[in-house]
RODO-2510 file (C-alpha; in nm, 4 decimals, decimal comma):
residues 268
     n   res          X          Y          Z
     1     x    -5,3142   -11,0643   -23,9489
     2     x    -5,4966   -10,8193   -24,1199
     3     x    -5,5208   -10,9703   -24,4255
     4     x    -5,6444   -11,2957   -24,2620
     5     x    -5,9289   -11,1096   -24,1148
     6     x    -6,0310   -10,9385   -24,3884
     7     x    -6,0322   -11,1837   -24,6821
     8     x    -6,1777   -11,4033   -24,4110
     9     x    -6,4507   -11,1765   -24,3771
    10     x    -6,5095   -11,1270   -24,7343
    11     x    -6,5608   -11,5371   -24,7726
    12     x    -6,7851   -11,5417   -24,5215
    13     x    -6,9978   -11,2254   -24,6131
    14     x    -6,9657   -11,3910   -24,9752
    15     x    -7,3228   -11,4841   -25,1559
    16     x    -7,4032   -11,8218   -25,3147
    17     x    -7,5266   -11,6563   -25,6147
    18     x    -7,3539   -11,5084   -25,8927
    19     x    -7,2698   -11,1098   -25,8051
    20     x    -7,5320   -10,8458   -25,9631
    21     x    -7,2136   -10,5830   -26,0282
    22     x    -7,4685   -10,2869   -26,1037
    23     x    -7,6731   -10,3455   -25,7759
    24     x    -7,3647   -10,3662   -25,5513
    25     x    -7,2589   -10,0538   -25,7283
    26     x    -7,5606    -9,9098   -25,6222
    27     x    -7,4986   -10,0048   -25,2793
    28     x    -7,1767    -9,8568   -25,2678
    29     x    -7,3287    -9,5286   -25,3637
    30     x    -7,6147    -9,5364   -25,1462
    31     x    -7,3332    -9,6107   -24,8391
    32     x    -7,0636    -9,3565   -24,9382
    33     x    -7,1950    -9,0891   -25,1862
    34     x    -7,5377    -9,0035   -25,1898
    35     x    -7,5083    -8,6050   -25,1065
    36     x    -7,4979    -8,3981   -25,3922
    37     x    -7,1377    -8,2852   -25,4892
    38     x    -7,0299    -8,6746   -25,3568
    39     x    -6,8071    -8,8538   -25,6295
    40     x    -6,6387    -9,2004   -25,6347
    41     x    -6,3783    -9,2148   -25,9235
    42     x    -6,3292    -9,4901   -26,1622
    43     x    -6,0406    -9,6035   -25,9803
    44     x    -6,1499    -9,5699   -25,5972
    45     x    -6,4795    -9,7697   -25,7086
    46     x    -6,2608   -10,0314   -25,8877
    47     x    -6,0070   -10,1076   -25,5471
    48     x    -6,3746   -10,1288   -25,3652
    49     x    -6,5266   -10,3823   -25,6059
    50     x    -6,1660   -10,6005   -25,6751
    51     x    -6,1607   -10,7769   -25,3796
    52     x    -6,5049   -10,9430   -25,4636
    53     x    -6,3556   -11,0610   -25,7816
    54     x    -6,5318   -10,7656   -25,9591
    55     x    -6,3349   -10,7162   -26,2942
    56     x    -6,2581   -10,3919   -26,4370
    57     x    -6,4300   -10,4693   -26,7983
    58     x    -6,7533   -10,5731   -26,5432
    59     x    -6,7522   -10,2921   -26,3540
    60     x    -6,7873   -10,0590   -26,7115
    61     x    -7,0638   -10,2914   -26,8484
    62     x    -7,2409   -10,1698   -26,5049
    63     x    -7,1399    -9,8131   -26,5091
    64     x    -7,2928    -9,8158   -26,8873
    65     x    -7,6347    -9,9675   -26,7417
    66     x    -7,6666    -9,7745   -26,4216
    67     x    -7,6086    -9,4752   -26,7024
    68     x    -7,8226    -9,5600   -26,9002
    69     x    -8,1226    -9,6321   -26,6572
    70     x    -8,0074    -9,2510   -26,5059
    71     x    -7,9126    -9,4005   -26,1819
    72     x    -7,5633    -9,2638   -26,2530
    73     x    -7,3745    -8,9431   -26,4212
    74     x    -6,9958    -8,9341   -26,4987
    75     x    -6,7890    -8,6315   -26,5410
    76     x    -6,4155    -8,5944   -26,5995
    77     x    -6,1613    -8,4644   -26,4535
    78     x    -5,8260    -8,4922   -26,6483
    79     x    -5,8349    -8,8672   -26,7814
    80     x    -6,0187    -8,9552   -26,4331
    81     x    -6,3676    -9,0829   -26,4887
    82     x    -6,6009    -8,9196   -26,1196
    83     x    -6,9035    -9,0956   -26,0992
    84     x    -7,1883    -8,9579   -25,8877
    85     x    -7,5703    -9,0868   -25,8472
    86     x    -7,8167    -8,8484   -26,0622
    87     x    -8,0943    -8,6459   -25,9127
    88     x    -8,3398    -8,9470   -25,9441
    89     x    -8,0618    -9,1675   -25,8223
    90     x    -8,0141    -8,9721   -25,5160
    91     x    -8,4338    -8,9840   -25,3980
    92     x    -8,3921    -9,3440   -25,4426
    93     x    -8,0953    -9,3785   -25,2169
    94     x    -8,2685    -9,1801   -24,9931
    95     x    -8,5937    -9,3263   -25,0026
    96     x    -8,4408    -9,7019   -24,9194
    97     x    -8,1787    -9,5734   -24,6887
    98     x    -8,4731    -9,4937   -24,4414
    99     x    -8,5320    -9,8721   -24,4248
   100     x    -8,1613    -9,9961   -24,4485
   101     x    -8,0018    -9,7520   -24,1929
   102     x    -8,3390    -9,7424   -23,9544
   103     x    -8,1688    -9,9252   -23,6551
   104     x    -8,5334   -10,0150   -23,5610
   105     x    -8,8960    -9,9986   -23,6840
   106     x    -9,0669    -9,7509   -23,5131
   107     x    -9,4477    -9,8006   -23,3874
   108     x    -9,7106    -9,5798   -23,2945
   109     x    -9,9287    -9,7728   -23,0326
   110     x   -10,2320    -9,6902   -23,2621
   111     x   -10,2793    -9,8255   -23,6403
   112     x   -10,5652    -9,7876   -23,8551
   113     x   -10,7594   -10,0238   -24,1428
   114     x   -10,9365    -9,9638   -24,4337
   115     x   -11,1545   -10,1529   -24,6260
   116     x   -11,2544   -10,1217   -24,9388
   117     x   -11,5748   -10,3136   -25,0987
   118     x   -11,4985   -10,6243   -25,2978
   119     x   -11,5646   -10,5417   -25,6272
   120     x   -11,3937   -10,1821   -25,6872
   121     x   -11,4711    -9,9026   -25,9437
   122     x   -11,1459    -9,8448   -26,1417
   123     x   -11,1249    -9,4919   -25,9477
   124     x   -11,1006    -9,7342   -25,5978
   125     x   -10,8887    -9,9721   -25,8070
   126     x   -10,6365    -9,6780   -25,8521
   127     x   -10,6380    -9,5422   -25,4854
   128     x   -10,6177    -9,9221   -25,3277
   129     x   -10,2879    -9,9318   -25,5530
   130     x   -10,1856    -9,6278   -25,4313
   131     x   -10,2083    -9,7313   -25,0556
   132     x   -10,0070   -10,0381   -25,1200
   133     x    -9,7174    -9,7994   -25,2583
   134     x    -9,7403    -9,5946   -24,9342
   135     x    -9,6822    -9,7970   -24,6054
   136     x   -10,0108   -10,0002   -24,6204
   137     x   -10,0574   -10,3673   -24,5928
   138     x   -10,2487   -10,5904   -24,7653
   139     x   -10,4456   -10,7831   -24,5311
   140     x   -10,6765   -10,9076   -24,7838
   141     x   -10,7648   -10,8143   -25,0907
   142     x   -10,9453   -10,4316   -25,0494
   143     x   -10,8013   -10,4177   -24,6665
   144     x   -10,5283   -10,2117   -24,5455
   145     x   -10,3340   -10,1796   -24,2631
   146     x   -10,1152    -9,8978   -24,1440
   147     x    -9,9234    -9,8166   -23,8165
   148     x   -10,0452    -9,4664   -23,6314
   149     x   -10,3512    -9,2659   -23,7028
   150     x   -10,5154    -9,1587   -24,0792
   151     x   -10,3821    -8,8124   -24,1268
   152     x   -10,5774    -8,7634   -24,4832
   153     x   -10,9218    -8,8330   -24,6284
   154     x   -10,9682    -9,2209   -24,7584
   155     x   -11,2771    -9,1480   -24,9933
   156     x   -11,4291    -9,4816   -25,0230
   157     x   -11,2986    -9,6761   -24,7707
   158     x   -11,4343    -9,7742   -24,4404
   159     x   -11,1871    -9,6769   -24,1399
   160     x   -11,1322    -9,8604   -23,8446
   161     x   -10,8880    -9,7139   -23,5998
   162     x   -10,7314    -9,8246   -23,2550
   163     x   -10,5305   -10,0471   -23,1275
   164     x   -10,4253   -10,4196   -23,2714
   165     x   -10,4181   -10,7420   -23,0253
   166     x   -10,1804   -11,0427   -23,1361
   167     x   -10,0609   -11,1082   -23,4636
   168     x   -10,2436   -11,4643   -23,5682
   169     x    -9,9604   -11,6503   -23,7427
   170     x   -10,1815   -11,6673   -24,1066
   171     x   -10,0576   -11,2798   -24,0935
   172     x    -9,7005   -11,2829   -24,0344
   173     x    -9,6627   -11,6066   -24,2734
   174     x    -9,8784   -11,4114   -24,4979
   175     x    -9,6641   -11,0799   -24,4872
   176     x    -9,2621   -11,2816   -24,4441
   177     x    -9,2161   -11,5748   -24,6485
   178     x    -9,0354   -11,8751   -24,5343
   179     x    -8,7657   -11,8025   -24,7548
   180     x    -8,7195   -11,4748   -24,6469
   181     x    -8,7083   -11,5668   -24,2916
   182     x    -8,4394   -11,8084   -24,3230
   183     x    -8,2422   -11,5906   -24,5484
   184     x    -8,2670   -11,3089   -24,2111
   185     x    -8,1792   -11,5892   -24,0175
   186     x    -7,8023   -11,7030   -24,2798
   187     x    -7,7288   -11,3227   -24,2846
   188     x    -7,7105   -11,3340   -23,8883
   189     x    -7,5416   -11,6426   -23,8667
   190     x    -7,2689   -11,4921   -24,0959
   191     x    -7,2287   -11,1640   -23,9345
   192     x    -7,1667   -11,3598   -23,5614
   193     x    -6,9033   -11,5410   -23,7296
   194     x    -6,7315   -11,2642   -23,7891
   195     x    -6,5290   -11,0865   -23,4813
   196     x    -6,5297   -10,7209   -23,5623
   197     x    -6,3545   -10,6325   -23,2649
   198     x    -6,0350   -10,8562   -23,3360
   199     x    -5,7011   -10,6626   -23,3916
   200     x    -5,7297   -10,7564   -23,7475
   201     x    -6,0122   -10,5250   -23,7860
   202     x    -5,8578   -10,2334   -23,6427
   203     x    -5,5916   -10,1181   -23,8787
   204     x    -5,7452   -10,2287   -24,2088
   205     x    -5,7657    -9,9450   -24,4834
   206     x    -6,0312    -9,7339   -24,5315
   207     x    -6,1103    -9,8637   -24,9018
   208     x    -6,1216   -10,2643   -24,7196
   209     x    -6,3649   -10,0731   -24,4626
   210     x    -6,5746    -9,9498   -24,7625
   211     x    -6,4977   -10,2839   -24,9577
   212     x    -6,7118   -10,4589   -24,6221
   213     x    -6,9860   -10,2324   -24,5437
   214     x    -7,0854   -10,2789   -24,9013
   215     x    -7,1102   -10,6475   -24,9009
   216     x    -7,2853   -10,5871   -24,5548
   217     x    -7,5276   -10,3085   -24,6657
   218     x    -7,5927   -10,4933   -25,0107
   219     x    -7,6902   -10,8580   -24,8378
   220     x    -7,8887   -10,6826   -24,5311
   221     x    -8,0793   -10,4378   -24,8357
   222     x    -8,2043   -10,7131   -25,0358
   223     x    -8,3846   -10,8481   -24,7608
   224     x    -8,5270   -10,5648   -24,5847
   225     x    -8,6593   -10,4084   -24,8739
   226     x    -8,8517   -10,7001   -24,9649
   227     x    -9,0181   -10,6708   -24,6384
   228     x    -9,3678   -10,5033   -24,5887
   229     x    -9,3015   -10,1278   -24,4657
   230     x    -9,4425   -10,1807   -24,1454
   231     x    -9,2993   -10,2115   -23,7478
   232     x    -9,1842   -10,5717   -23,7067
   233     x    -9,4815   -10,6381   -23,4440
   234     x    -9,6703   -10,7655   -23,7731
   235     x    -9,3835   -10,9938   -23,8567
   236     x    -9,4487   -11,2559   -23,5745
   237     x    -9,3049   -11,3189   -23,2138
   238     x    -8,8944   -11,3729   -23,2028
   239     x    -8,9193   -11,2387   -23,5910
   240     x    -8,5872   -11,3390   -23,7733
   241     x    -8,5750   -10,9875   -23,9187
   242     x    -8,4869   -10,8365   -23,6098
   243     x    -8,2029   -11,0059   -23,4826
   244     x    -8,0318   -10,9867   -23,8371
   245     x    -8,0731   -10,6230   -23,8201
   246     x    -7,9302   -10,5502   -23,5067
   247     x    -7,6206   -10,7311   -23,6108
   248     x    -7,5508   -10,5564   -23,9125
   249     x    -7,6234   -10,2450   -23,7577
   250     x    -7,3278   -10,3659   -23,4622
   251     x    -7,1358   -10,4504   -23,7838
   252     x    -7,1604   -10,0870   -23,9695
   253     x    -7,0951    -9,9110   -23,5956
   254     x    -6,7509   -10,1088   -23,6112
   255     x    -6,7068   -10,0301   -23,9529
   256     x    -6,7200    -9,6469   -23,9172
   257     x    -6,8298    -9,5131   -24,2889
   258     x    -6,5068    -9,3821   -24,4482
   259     x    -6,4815    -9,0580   -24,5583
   260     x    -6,5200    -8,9954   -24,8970
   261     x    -6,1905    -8,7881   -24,9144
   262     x    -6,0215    -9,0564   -24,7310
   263     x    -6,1048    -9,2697   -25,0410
   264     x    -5,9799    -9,0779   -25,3149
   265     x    -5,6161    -9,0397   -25,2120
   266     x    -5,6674    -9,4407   -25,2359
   267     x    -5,5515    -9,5000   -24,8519
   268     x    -5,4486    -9,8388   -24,8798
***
Protein backbone atom coordinates (compact mmCIF):
# COMPACT_ATOMS: atom_id res chain seq x y z
CA UNK A 1 0.00 0.00 0.00
CA UNK A 2 2.67 2.18 0.60
CA UNK A 3 4.59 1.48 -2.14
CA UNK A 4 1.56 1.93 -4.46
CA UNK A 5 1.15 5.40 -3.21
CA UNK A 6 4.37 6.44 -3.42
CA UNK A 7 5.72 5.27 -6.80
CA UNK A 8 2.27 6.40 -7.83
CA UNK A 9 3.05 9.70 -6.73
CA UNK A 10 6.40 9.85 -8.18
CA UNK A 11 4.72 9.05 -11.89
CA UNK A 12 2.48 11.54 -11.51
CA UNK A 13 4.81 14.34 -10.06
CA UNK A 14 7.15 12.99 -13.00
CA UNK A 15 8.23 15.79 -15.80
CA UNK A 16 7.95 15.30 -19.57
CA UNK A 17 11.36 16.48 -20.03
CA UNK A 18 14.53 14.87 -19.53
CA UNK A 19 15.73 15.40 -15.58
CA UNK A 20 18.37 18.41 -15.03
CA UNK A 21 20.26 16.09 -12.11
CA UNK A 22 22.35 19.25 -10.90
CA UNK A 23 19.18 21.52 -10.54
CA UNK A 24 17.16 18.90 -8.63
CA UNK A 25 20.24 18.56 -6.54
CA UNK A 26 19.99 21.99 -5.88
CA UNK A 27 16.55 21.66 -4.85
CA UNK A 28 17.21 19.09 -2.50
CA UNK A 29 19.64 21.34 -0.77
CA UNK A 30 17.67 24.35 -0.78
CA UNK A 31 14.66 21.96 0.98
CA UNK A 32 16.80 20.02 3.51
CA UNK A 33 20.26 21.67 4.10
CA UNK A 34 20.68 25.15 3.63
CA UNK A 35 21.91 26.19 7.38
CA UNK A 36 25.41 26.26 7.78
CA UNK A 37 26.85 23.05 9.47
CA UNK A 38 23.80 21.08 7.26
CA UNK A 39 25.32 18.03 5.27
CA UNK A 40 23.69 15.40 2.97
CA UNK A 41 26.16 12.46 2.38
CA UNK A 42 26.89 10.80 -0.82
CA UNK A 43 24.79 8.03 0.07
CA UNK A 44 21.60 9.75 1.76
CA UNK A 45 21.55 12.09 -1.50
CA UNK A 46 21.85 8.97 -3.75
CA UNK A 47 18.54 6.89 -1.93
CA UNK A 48 16.81 10.57 -2.49
CA UNK A 49 17.65 10.87 -6.20
CA UNK A 50 17.22 6.72 -7.10
CA UNK A 51 13.78 6.60 -7.15
CA UNK A 52 13.66 9.22 -10.06
CA UNK A 53 15.87 6.97 -12.00
CA UNK A 54 18.84 9.23 -11.00
CA UNK A 55 22.03 7.00 -11.49
CA UNK A 56 24.87 7.02 -9.25
CA UNK A 57 27.62 7.85 -12.14
CA UNK A 58 24.85 10.98 -12.89
CA UNK A 59 24.58 12.10 -9.70
CA UNK A 60 28.84 12.57 -9.57
CA UNK A 61 28.86 14.27 -13.04
CA UNK A 62 26.44 16.83 -11.04
CA UNK A 63 28.24 16.94 -7.80
CA UNK A 64 31.51 17.78 -10.10
CA UNK A 65 29.45 20.78 -11.81
CA UNK A 66 27.61 22.15 -8.85
CA UNK A 67 31.53 22.06 -7.51
CA UNK A 68 32.81 23.51 -9.84
CA UNK A 69 30.31 26.50 -10.31
CA UNK A 70 30.88 26.79 -6.10
CA UNK A 71 27.33 25.95 -5.49
CA UNK A 72 28.66 22.96 -3.53
CA UNK A 73 31.72 21.87 -1.06
CA UNK A 74 32.48 18.21 -0.07
CA UNK A 75 34.36 17.10 2.90
CA UNK A 76 35.09 13.60 4.19
CA UNK A 77 34.49 11.82 6.79
CA UNK A 78 36.08 8.28 6.78
CA UNK A 79 35.40 7.04 3.06
CA UNK A 80 31.91 9.05 3.34
CA UNK A 81 31.73 11.87 0.87
CA UNK A 82 29.29 15.13 3.14
CA UNK A 83 28.22 17.48 0.78
CA UNK A 84 27.02 20.91 1.93
CA UNK A 85 25.99 24.18 -0.22
CA UNK A 86 29.01 26.88 -0.09
CA UNK A 87 28.67 30.33 1.33
CA UNK A 88 27.43 31.70 -2.11
CA UNK A 89 25.32 28.61 -2.41
CA UNK A 90 23.62 29.22 0.77
CA UNK A 91 22.48 33.32 -0.18
CA UNK A 92 21.11 31.79 -3.20
CA UNK A 93 19.01 29.24 -1.43
CA UNK A 94 18.01 31.81 0.65
CA UNK A 95 17.34 34.42 -1.68
CA UNK A 96 14.79 31.99 -3.86
CA UNK A 97 13.44 30.27 -0.85
CA UNK A 98 11.65 33.66 -0.03
CA UNK A 99 9.64 33.12 -3.25
CA UNK A 100 9.28 29.22 -3.14
CA UNK A 101 8.27 28.84 0.59
CA UNK A 102 6.20 32.42 0.65
CA UNK A 103 2.71 30.74 1.11
CA UNK A 104 1.41 34.05 -0.41
CA UNK A 105 2.52 37.32 -2.06
CA UNK A 106 2.23 39.93 0.19
CA UNK A 107 0.85 43.57 -0.91
CA UNK A 108 1.09 46.85 0.45
CA UNK A 109 -2.16 48.73 -0.65
CA UNK A 110 0.21 51.48 -2.06
CA UNK A 111 2.84 50.93 -5.09
CA UNK A 112 4.86 53.41 -6.73
CA UNK A 113 6.19 54.08 -10.66
CA UNK A 114 9.00 55.48 -12.12
CA UNK A 115 9.72 56.67 -15.29
CA UNK A 116 12.59 57.22 -16.83
CA UNK A 117 13.00 59.42 -20.22
CA UNK A 118 13.22 57.46 -23.44
CA UNK A 119 16.49 57.82 -24.51
CA UNK A 120 18.79 57.19 -21.28
CA UNK A 121 22.39 58.35 -20.44
CA UNK A 122 24.44 55.15 -19.80
CA UNK A 123 24.48 56.30 -15.93
CA UNK A 124 20.25 55.90 -16.21
CA UNK A 125 20.92 52.87 -18.42
CA UNK A 126 22.79 51.30 -15.37
CA UNK A 127 20.26 52.29 -12.56
CA UNK A 128 17.02 51.21 -14.87
CA UNK A 129 18.98 47.72 -14.89
CA UNK A 130 19.42 47.85 -11.49
CA UNK A 131 15.64 48.34 -10.66
CA UNK A 132 14.71 45.43 -12.80
CA UNK A 133 17.12 43.20 -10.52
CA UNK A 134 15.30 44.53 -7.41
CA UNK A 135 11.45 43.89 -7.34
CA UNK A 136 10.55 46.36 -10.18
CA UNK A 137 8.50 45.75 -13.21
CA UNK A 138 8.89 46.62 -16.48
CA UNK A 139 5.88 48.26 -17.63
CA UNK A 140 7.44 49.68 -20.60
CA UNK A 141 10.56 50.31 -21.56
CA UNK A 142 12.06 53.21 -18.84
CA UNK A 143 8.81 52.49 -16.46
CA UNK A 144 8.80 50.72 -13.30
CA UNK A 145 6.52 49.43 -11.07
CA UNK A 146 6.89 48.39 -7.47
CA UNK A 147 4.45 47.33 -4.64
CA UNK A 148 4.55 49.81 -1.32
CA UNK A 149 6.12 53.18 -1.03
CA UNK A 150 9.91 54.46 -2.46
CA UNK A 151 12.03 54.16 0.60
CA UNK A 152 15.36 55.59 -1.31
CA UNK A 153 16.24 58.40 -3.71
CA UNK A 154 15.47 57.48 -7.65
CA UNK A 155 17.84 60.24 -9.19
CA UNK A 156 16.44 60.64 -12.57
CA UNK A 157 13.30 59.22 -12.55
CA UNK A 158 9.93 60.72 -12.27
CA UNK A 159 7.82 59.15 -9.24
CA UNK A 160 4.35 58.55 -9.18
CA UNK A 161 2.96 57.06 -6.03
CA UNK A 162 -0.57 55.79 -4.80
CA UNK A 163 -2.75 53.44 -5.35
CA UNK A 164 -3.31 51.11 -8.72
CA UNK A 165 -7.04 50.47 -10.19
CA UNK A 166 -7.52 47.16 -12.37
CA UNK A 167 -4.97 45.33 -14.03
CA UNK A 168 -5.83 45.83 -18.05
CA UNK A 169 -5.19 42.34 -19.43
CA UNK A 170 -2.13 43.81 -22.01
CA UNK A 171 -0.33 43.81 -18.36
CA UNK A 172 -0.82 40.53 -16.91
CA UNK A 173 -0.32 38.84 -20.55
CA UNK A 174 2.57 41.10 -20.72
CA UNK A 175 4.13 40.09 -17.23
CA UNK A 176 2.81 35.77 -17.34
CA UNK A 177 3.15 34.14 -20.53
CA UNK A 178 0.71 31.73 -21.86
CA UNK A 179 3.01 29.06 -21.38
CA UNK A 180 3.69 29.77 -18.04
CA UNK A 181 0.14 29.94 -17.10
CA UNK A 182 -0.74 26.64 -18.33
CA UNK A 183 2.31 25.08 -16.93
CA UNK A 184 0.75 26.68 -13.14
CA UNK A 185 -2.30 25.32 -14.23
CA UNK A 186 -0.53 21.02 -15.12
CA UNK A 187 1.39 21.45 -11.78
CA UNK A 188 -2.12 21.86 -9.97
CA UNK A 189 -3.80 19.39 -11.83
CA UNK A 190 -1.04 16.91 -10.75
CA UNK A 191 -0.83 17.76 -7.18
CA UNK A 192 -5.03 17.17 -6.83
CA UNK A 193 -4.43 13.89 -8.22
CA UNK A 194 -2.53 13.00 -5.65
CA UNK A 195 -4.32 12.10 -2.08
CA UNK A 196 -1.82 13.07 0.53
CA UNK A 197 -3.96 12.15 3.23
CA UNK A 198 -4.40 8.36 2.14
CA UNK A 199 -2.93 5.71 4.59
CA UNK A 200 -0.29 5.14 2.06
CA UNK A 201 1.15 8.43 2.83
CA UNK A 202 1.35 8.07 6.40
CA UNK A 203 4.00 5.54 7.14
CA UNK A 204 6.32 6.14 4.19
CA UNK A 205 10.10 6.75 5.16
CA UNK A 206 11.52 9.81 5.78
CA UNK A 207 14.10 9.59 2.72
CA UNK A 208 10.55 8.79 0.25
CA UNK A 209 9.22 12.05 2.20
CA UNK A 210 12.42 13.92 1.11
CA UNK A 211 12.49 11.90 -2.28
CA UNK A 212 8.68 13.92 -2.87
CA UNK A 213 9.08 17.30 -1.57
CA UNK A 214 11.95 17.54 -3.95
CA UNK A 215 10.14 16.68 -7.05
CA UNK A 216 7.40 19.04 -5.53
CA UNK A 217 9.71 21.98 -4.58
CA UNK A 218 11.80 21.51 -7.92
CA UNK A 219 8.49 21.61 -10.42
CA UNK A 220 6.66 24.48 -8.23
CA UNK A 221 10.49 26.53 -8.28
CA UNK A 222 10.87 26.58 -11.88
CA UNK A 223 7.79 28.30 -12.32
CA UNK A 224 7.63 30.76 -9.65
CA UNK A 225 10.90 32.02 -10.16
CA UNK A 226 10.24 32.82 -13.62
CA UNK A 227 7.52 34.99 -12.42
CA UNK A 228 7.87 38.86 -11.99
CA UNK A 229 8.65 39.54 -8.12
CA UNK A 230 5.59 41.21 -7.54
CA UNK A 231 1.99 40.39 -5.46
CA UNK A 232 -0.13 38.29 -7.83
CA UNK A 233 -2.77 41.31 -8.15
CA UNK A 234 -0.55 42.19 -11.36
CA UNK A 235 -0.91 38.68 -12.65
CA UNK A 236 -4.66 38.96 -13.70
CA UNK A 237 -8.10 37.97 -12.06
CA UNK A 238 -8.42 33.96 -11.07
CA UNK A 239 -4.38 33.99 -11.86
CA UNK A 240 -3.24 30.28 -12.42
CA UNK A 241 -0.25 30.99 -10.18
CA UNK A 242 -2.19 31.09 -7.21
CA UNK A 243 -4.10 28.11 -7.05
CA UNK A 244 -0.90 26.00 -7.97
CA UNK A 245 0.74 27.50 -5.05
CA UNK A 246 -1.62 26.86 -2.51
CA UNK A 247 -1.57 23.24 -3.44
CA UNK A 248 1.92 22.64 -3.18
CA UNK A 249 2.10 24.49 -0.15
CA UNK A 250 -1.04 21.80 1.23
CA UNK A 251 1.37 19.24 -0.32
CA UNK A 252 4.77 20.27 1.71
CA UNK A 253 2.38 20.76 5.11
CA UNK A 254 1.59 16.90 4.57
CA UNK A 255 4.95 16.19 3.78
CA UNK A 256 6.52 17.51 7.04
CA UNK A 257 10.41 18.36 6.03
CA UNK A 258 12.47 15.46 7.45
CA UNK A 259 15.02 16.02 9.67
CA UNK A 260 18.28 16.04 8.48
CA UNK A 261 19.48 13.53 11.20
CA UNK A 262 16.59 11.42 10.43
CA UNK A 263 18.23 11.09 6.96
CA UNK A 264 21.57 10.06 7.67
CA UNK A 265 20.91 6.90 9.68
CA UNK A 266 19.14 6.16 6.12
CA UNK A 267 15.52 5.49 7.81
CA UNK A 268 14.11 3.47 5.25
Amino acid sequence: MKQDAFQSAIQILAEKDSLRVWSLIVTIFGDLAQDPGDVISGPVLGDILSPVGVRPEAMRVALYRLRNEGWLETTKRGREALHHLSASGRAQSASASRRIYASAQSEDPRWHVLCYPPVLSSEEHERAARRSKEGYVTVAPGVYLANGILRSKAAGAFVVQGAIGDVPDWLSKTLVPSALIDAFAELSARLNAIDFDASGFKSLSQIEIATLRALIVHRWRKLVLKLPNAPDALFGKDFAGTTCRTAVMQALDALARPELSSLARRAL
